[in-house]
N, C-alpha and C positions, 0 to 999 in steps of 0.2 A: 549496199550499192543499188542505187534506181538507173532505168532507163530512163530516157527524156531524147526529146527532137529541139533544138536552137530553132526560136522563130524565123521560119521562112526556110527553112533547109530541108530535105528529104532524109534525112540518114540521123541514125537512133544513136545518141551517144550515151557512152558510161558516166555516171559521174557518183561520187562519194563524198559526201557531205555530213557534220554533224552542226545539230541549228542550237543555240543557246538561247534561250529568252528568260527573262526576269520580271518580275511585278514585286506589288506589295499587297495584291490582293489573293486572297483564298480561294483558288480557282476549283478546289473538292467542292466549296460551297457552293460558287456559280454553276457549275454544271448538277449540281440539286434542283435547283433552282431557277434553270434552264435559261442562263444567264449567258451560259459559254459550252461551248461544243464538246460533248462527250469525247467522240474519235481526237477532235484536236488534245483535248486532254492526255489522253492517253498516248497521243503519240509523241508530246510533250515531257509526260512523267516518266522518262527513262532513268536520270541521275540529278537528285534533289540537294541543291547546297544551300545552306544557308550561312550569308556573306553579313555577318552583324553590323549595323552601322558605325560613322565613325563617333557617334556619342557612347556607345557599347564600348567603344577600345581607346578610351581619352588615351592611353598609353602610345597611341601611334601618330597623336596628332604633331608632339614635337616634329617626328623624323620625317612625315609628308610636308609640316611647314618650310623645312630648311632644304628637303630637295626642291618643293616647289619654286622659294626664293632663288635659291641658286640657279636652277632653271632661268628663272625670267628676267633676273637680273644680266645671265650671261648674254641674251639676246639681247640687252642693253651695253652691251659690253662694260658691265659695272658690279664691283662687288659688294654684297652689304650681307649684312647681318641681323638679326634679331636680338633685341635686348631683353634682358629675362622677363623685365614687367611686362613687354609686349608677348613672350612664349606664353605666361601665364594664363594671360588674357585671351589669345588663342585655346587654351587646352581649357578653361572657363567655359567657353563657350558650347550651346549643345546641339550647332550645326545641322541644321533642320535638312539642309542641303547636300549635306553627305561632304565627300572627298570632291563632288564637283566643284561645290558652295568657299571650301579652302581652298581649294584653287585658285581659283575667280579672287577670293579675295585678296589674296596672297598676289598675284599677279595688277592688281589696282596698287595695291601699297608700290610694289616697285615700279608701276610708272607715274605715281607723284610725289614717292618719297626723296626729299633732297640730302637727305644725311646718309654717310656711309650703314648706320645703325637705324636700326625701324625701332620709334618710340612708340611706348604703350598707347599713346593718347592718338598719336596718327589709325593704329587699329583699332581703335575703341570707334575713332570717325569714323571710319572704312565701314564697319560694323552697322553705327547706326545709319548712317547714308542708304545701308543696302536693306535694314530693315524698312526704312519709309522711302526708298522706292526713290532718294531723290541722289544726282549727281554729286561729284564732287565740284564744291562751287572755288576752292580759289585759282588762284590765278593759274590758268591754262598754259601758259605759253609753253613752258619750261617741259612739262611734261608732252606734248602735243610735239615739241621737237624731238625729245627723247623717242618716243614711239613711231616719230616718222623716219629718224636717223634709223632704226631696229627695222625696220618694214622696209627701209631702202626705197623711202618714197610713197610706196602702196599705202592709199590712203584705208582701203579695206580690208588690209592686215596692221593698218597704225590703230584703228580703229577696235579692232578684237584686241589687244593688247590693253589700251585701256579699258574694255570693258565695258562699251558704248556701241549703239549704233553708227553707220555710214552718216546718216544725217545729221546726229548730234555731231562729231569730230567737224563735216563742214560745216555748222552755225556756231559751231566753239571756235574753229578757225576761221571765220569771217567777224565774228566780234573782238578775237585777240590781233586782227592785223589794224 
């Protein structure tokens, strides 16, 4: 339990806090190497977990793909599924990006997948599109109204849904009208 004063107030309150943080770097080493703050260390190494990636547990990737889908599909108000060649291709994969990166992608598939079923060949695209950094180029419309029907308009929550910025969605929506 620390004492602390709220900016701008006179009167010392209680507060009980525990702080979590994560890297992937060796902070024993930085602070050798006078890289990172001894105290902050140590006041940091209280309880050490190590959370393996999701290429470490290919076993969990099926169960995060299909809550993910279902997830994102509900706020579409639409159900779909996964075909096994497309599970495969997922669990293949060795997701540089962790559980954020299946996410993200998992959530792109169902706003431009048009089939009830997500086929292998739409996440093989998904996949490569996000290794080279470029959009999904076809036809916008269809998806762009999906994600705005889901956002109830907000262009800057139809926008996170696809997996785009604010300014792409309005230059994708000014070349599809």
């Amino acid at each position: 339990e620390k004492k602390g004063m709220r900016l701008g107030s006179d009167r010392i309150q209680h507060t009980d806090i525990r702080l979590i943080a994560a890297t992937n770097k060796n902070l024993k080493e930085l602070v050798a190497a006078n890289r990172f703050r001894a105290d902050l260390y140590y006041r940091l190494n209280v309880l050490r977990l190590h959370l393996p990636s999701l290429r470490e547990r290919p076993e969990d990737i099926e169960q995060y793909a299909v809550t993910f889908l279902e997830r994102h599909a509900a706020e579409l108000n639409r159900r779909l599924r996964l075909s096994r060649a497309a599970m495969e291709v997922l669990i293949r994969h060795p997701w540089p990006g962790n559980v954020r990166e299946l996410q993200n992608t998992i959530e792109r598939i169902v706003a431009v997948c048009r089939r009830d079923t997500v086929q292998a060949d739409l996440v093989r695209q998904m996949m490569r599109e996000d290794e080279a950094g470029e959009p999904y180029q076809a036809s916008a419309v269809e998806p762009i109204r999906q994600a705005l029907a889901a956002a109830r308009g907000r262009k800057a929550e139809a926008a996170k849904l696809l997996g785009i910025s604010r300014s792409t969605l309005w230059r994708r929506m000014k070349n599809v009208q």
